[in-house]
Backbone as a printed PyTorch tensor [residue, N CA C, xyz], in Angstrom:
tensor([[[-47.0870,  64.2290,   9.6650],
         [-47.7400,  65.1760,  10.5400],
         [-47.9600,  64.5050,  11.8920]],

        [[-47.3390,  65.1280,  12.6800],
         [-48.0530,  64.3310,  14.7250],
         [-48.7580,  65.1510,  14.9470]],

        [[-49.8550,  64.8050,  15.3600],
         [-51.4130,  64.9610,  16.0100],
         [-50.9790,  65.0000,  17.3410]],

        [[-51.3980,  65.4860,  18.3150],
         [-51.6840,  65.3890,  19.7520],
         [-52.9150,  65.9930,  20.4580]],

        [[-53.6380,  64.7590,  20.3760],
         [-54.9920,  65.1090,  21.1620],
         [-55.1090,  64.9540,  22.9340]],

        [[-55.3730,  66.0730,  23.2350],
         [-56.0050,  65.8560,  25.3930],
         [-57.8450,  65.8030,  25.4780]],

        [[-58.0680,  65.1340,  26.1970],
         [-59.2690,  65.4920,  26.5080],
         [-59.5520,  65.2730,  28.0350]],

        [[-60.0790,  66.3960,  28.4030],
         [-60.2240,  66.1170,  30.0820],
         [-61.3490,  66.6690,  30.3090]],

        [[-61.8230,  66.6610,  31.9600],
         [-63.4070,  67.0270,  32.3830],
         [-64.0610,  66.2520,  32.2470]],

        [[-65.5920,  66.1610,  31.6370],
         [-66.7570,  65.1610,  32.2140],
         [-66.4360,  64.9750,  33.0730]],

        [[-67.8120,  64.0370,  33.5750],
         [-68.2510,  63.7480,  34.7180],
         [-67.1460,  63.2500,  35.6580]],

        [[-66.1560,  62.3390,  35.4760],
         [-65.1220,  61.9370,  36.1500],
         [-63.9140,  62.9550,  36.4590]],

        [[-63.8190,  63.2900,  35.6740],
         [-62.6310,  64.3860,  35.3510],
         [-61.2230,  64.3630,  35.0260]],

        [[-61.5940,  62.7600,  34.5230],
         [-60.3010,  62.5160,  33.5790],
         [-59.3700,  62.6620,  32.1350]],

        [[-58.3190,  62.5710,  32.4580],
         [-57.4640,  63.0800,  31.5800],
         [-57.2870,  62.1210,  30.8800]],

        [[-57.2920,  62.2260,  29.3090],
         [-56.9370,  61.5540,  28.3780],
         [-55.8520,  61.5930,  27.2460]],

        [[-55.1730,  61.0500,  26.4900],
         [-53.9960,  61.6250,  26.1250],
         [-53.7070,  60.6340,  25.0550]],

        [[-53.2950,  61.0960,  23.7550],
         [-52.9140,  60.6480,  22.6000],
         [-52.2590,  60.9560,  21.8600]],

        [[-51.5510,  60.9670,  20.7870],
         [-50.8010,  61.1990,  19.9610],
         [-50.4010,  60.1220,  18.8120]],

        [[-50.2930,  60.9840,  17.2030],
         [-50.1640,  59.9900,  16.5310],
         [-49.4500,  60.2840,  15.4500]],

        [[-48.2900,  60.1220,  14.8910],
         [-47.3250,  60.5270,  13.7920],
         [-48.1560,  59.5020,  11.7760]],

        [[-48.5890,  60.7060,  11.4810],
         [-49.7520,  60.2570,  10.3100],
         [-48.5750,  59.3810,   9.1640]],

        [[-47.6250,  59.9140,   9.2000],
         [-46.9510,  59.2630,   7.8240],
         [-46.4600,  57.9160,   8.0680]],

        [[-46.7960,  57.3430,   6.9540],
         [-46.7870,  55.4230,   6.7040],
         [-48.0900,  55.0570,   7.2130]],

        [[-49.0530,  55.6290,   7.4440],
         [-50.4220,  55.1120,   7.4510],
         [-51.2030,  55.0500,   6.5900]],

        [[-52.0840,  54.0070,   6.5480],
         [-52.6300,  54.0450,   5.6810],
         [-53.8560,  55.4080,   5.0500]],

        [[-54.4470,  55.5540,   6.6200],
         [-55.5840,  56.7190,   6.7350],
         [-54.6580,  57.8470,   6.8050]],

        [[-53.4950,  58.1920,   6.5660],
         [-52.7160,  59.6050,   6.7820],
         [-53.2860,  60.6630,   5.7370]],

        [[-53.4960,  59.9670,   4.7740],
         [-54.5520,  61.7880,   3.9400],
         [-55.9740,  61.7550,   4.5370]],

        [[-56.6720,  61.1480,   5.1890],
         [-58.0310,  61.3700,   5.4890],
         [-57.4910,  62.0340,   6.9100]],

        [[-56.4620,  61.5890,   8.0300],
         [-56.2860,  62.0300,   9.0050],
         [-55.8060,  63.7200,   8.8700]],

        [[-54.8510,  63.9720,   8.3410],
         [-54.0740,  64.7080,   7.8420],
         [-55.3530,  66.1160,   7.2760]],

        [[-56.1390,  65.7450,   6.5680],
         [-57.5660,  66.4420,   6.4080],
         [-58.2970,  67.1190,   7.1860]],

        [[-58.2840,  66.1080,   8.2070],
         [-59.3180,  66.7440,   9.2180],
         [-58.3610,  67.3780,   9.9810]],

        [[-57.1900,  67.2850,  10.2220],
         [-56.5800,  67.9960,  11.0220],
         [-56.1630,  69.5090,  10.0160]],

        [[-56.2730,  69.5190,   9.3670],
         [-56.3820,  70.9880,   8.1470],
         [-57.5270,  71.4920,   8.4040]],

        [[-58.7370,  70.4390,   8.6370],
         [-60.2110,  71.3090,   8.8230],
         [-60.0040,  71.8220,  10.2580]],

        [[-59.8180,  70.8020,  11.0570],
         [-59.7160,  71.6770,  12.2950],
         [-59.0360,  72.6830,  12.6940]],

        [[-57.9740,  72.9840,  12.0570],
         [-57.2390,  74.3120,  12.1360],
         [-57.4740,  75.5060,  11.6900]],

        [[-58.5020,  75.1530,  10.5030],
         [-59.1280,  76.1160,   9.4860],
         [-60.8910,  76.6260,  10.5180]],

        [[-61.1230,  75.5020,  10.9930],
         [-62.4150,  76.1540,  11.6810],
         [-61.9290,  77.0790,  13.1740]],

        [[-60.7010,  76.5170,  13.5220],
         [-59.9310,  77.7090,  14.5700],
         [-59.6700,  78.8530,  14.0110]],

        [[-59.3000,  79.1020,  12.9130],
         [-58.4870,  80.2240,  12.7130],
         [-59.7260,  81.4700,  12.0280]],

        [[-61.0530,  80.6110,  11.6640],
         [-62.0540,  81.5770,  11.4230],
         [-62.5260,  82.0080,  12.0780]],

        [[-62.8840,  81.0390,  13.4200],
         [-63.6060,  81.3640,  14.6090],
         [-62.6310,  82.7430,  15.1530]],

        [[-61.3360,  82.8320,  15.4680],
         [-59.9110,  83.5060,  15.8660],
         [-60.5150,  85.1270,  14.8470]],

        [[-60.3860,  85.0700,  12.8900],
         [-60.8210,  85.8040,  12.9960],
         [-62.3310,  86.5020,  12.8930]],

        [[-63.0020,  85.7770,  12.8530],
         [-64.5200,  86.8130,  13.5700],
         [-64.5370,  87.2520,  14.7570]],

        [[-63.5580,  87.2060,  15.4690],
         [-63.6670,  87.5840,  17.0010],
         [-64.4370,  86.6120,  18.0380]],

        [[-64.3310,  85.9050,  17.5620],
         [-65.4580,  84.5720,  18.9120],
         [-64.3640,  84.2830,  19.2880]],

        [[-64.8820,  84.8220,  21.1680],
         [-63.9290,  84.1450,  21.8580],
         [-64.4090,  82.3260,  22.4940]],

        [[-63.5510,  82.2660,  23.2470],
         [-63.5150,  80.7490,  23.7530],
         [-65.3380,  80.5300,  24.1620]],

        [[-65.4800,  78.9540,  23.9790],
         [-66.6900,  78.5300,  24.2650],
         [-66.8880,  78.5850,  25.4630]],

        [[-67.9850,  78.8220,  26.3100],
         [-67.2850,  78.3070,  27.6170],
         [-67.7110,  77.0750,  27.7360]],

        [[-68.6540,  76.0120,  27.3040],
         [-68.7700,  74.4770,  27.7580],
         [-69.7350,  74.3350,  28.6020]],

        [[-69.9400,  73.4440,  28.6170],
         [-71.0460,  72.8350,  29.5510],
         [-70.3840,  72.1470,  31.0810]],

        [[-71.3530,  72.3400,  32.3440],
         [-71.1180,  71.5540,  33.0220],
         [-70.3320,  69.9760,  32.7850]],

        [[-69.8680,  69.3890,  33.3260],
         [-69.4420,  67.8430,  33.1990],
         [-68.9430,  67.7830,  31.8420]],

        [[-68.9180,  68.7980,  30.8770],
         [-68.4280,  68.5780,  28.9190],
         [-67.0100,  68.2860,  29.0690]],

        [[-66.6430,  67.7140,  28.4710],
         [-65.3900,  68.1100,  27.5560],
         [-64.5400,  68.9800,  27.4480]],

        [[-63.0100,  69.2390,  27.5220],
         [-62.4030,  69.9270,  26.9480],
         [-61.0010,  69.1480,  25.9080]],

        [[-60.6770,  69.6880,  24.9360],
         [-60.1260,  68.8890,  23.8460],
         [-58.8240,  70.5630,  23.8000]],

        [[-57.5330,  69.5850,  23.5220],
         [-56.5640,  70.3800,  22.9410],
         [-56.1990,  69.3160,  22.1650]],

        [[-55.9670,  70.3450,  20.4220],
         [-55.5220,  69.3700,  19.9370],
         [-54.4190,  70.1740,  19.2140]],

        [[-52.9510,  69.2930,  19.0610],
         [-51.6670,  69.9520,  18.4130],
         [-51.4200,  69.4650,  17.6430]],

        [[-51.2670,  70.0860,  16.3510],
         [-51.1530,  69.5840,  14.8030],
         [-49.7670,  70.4260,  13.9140]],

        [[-48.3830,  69.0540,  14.8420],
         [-47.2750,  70.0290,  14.5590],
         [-46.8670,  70.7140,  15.6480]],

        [[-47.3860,  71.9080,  15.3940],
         [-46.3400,  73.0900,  16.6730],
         [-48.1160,  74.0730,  16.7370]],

        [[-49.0510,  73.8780,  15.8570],
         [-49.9050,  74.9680,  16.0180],
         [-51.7490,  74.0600,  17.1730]],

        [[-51.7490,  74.6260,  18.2050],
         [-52.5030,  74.4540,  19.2360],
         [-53.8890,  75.0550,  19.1880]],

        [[-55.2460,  74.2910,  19.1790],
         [-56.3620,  74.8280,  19.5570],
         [-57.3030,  74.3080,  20.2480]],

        [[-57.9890,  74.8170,  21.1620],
         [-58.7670,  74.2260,  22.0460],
         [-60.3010,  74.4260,  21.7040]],

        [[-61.2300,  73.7280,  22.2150],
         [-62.4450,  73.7070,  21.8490],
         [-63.2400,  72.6940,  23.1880]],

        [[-64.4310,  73.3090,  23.5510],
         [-65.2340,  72.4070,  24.2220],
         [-66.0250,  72.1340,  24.1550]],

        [[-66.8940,  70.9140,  24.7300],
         [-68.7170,  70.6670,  24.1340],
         [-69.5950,  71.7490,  25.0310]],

        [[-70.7000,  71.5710,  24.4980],
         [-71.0380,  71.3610,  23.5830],
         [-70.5400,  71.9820,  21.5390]],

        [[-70.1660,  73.0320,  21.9220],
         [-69.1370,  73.7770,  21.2270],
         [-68.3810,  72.7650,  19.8960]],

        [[-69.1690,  71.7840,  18.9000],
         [-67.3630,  70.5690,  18.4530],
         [-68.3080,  70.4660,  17.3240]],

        [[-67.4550,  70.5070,  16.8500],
         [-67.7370,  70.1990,  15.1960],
         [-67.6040,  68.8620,  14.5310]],

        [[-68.2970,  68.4710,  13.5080],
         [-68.2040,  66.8220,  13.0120],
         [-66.6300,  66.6140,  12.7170]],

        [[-65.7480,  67.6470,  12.4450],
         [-64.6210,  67.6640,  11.9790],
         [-63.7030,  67.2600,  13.6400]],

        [[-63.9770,  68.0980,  14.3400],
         [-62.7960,  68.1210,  15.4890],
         [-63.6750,  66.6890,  16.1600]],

        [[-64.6100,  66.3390,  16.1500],
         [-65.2630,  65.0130,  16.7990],
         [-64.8410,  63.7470,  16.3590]],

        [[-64.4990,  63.8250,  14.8910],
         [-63.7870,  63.0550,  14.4650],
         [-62.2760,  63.0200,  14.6430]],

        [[-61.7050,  63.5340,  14.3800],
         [-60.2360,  63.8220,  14.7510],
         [-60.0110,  63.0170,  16.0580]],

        [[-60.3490,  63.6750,  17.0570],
         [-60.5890,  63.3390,  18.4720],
         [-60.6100,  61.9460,  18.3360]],

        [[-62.0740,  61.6390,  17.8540],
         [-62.3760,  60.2320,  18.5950],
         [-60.9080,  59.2990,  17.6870]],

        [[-60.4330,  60.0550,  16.6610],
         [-59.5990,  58.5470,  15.9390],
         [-58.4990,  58.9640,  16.5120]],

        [[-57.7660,  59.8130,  16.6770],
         [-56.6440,  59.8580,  17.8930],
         [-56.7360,  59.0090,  18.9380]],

        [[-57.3100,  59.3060,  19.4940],
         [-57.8070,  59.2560,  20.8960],
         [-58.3160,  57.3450,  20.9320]],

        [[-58.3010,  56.5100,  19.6240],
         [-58.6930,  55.6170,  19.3440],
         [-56.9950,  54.8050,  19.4920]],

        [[-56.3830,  55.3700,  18.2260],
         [-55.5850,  55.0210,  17.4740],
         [-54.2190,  55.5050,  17.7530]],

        [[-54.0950,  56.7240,  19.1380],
         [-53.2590,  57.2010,  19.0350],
         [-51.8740,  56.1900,  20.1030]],

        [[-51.1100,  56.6030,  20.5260],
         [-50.4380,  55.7220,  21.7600],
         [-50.0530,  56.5670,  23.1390]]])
């Protein structure tokens, strides 16, 4: 599975950029997980009708691509699931 995490905005307003191909890792089913949760908390939010967050001043914005399928999310707006994801991409990714 390739991950591709962005995160841009805050206070600076920089762009951040990662990506990470899960198979032959060791963490690839824990990674691989959260990137299932995070797609699954998009696609509920999608259907109850909630549209986009709008975010906070100076927050965050996160796209993250898992494969070919894309969702965005901003702070304060983030879940323990997409916070994690994020930060280990975004750690680990290249």
């Amino acid at each position: 599975m390739r991950i591709r995490v962005t995160r841009s905005g805050g206070f600076a307003g920089i762009t951040y950029k990662a990506e990470l191909e899960t198979s032959g890792r060791p963490d690839a089913a824990e990674l691989e997980r959260l990137a299932a949760q995070v797609l699954a908390e998009a696609e509920a939010r999608e259907e109850a009708g909630a549209g986009p967050a709008a975010g906070v001043p100076d927050g965050y914005r996160y796209t993250v691509t898992v494969d070919n399928r894309t969702v965005e999310f901003v702070d304060p707006d983030i879940s323990e699931a997409q916070e994690e994801l994020v930060a280990r991409v975004l750690r680990d990714g290249a």
